[in-house]
N, C-alpha and C positions, 0 to 999 in steps of 0.2 A: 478428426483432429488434424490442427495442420504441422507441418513442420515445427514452424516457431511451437506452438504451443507443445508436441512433443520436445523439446528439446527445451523448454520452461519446464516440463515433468521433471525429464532428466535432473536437471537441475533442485527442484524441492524435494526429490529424493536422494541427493545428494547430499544436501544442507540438513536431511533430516536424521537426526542423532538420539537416539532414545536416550540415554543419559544425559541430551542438557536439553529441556525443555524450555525453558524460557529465553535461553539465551544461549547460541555458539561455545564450546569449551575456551576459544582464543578471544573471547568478547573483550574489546576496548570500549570501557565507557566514554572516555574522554574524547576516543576517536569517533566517536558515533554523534556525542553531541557537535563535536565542531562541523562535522558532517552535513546533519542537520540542522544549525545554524545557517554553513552557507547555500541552505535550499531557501531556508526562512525568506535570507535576504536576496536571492534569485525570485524570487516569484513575486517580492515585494516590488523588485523591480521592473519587473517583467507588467505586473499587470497595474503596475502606477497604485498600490491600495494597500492598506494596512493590513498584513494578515496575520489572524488568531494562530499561535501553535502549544500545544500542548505537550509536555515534553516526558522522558524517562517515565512511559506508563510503570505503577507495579505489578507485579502479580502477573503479564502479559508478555506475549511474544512480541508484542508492539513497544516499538521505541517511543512514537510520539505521532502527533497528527499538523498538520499545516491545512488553513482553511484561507483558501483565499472566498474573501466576499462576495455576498448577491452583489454589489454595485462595481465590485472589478471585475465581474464576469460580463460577458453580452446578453446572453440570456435570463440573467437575474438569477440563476440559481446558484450558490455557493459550491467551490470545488474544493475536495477534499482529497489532499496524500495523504497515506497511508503509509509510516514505514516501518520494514519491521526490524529487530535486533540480529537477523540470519541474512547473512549475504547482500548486503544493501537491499533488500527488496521489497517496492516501493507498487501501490497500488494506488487509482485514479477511480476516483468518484461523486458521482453529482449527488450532494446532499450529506450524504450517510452511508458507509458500507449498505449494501442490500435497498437502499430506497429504488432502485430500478435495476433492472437485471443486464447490469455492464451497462460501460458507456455508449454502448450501440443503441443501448434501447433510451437513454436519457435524450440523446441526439435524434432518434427518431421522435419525442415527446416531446422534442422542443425545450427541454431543460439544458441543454449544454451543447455550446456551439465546437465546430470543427478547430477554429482558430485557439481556443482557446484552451481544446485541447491539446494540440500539438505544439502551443508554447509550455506547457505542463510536461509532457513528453520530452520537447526536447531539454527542460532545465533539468527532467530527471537523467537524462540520458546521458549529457555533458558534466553533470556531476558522480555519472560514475553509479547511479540507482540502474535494478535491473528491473524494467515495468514487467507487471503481470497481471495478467487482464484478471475481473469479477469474475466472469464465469469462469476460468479456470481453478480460482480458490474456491469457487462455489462445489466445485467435484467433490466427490466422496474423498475422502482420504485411506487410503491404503498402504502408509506406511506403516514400519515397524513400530514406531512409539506407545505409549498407552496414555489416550490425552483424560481428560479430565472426566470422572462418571458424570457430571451434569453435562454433560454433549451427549445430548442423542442421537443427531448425524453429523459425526465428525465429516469437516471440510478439509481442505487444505487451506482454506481461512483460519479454522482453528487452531490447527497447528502452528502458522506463522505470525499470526495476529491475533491471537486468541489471546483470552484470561484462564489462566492458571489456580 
């Protein structure tokens, strides 16, 4: 594990509170949507393309999803944030959570180029999102919480983007 990525632990154990599962005890709904509004229209601009967002999931640790398009991408494959209602934190992936194992391996297949990641990166970066890579949500989860009996291997995906 590297640095960054322990000190991304640190952090989801941080933000991890058994009594509020779906969302932070201090959650601002209203701050979260203006939040994610000004990603909508960063990424809007950023990759010249109309992008889908889906917003205030229920039931989930997830606030909402921003998709930018197969035709705003280089690669053709749609990129997808991810973010969640715990500590601005936002995750990056080609396709679908889970459709390639992190964006190392989508870049390695040729689903998603460098450039386009790092204009993703840096819109989440400059607004204040804190990235966390696939495979470190993909970890076992080990904290305190008791997530949901339909997980059979809790992640730390579950816990901060999960459904409830």
């Amino acid at each position: 594990m590297t640095e960054d990525e322990a000190d991304l632990l640190v952090l989801l154990r941080a933000l991890d509170d058994p009594e509020w599962l779906e969302w932070p005890q201090h959650y601002d709904h209203g701050e979260a949507a203006v939040h994610f509004s000004a990603l909508v229209t960063r990424l809007e601009s950023d990759f010249a393309a109309r992008c889908t967002a889906e917003r205030d999931t229920q039931d989930s640790s997830e606030y909402g999803r921003v998709v930018v398009p197969e035709d705003g991408a280089i690669c053709g494959t749609r990129i997808v944030v991810c973010v969640s209602k715990f500590g601005s934190l936002a995750l990056i992936c080609a396709d679908n959570p889970g459709a390639f194992f992190g964006t190392d391996d989508a870049q390695t297949e040729g689903k998603l180029d460098a450039a386009g990641l790092a204009k993703v990166n840096r819109a989440l970066v400059e607004l204040g999102y804190v990235v966390v890579a696939e495979e470190l949500l993909e970890s076992d989860y080990d904290g305190p919480s008791r997530l949901p009996w339909h997980v059979q291997r809790p992640t730390w995906w579950h816990r901060f983007f999960g459904i409830f």
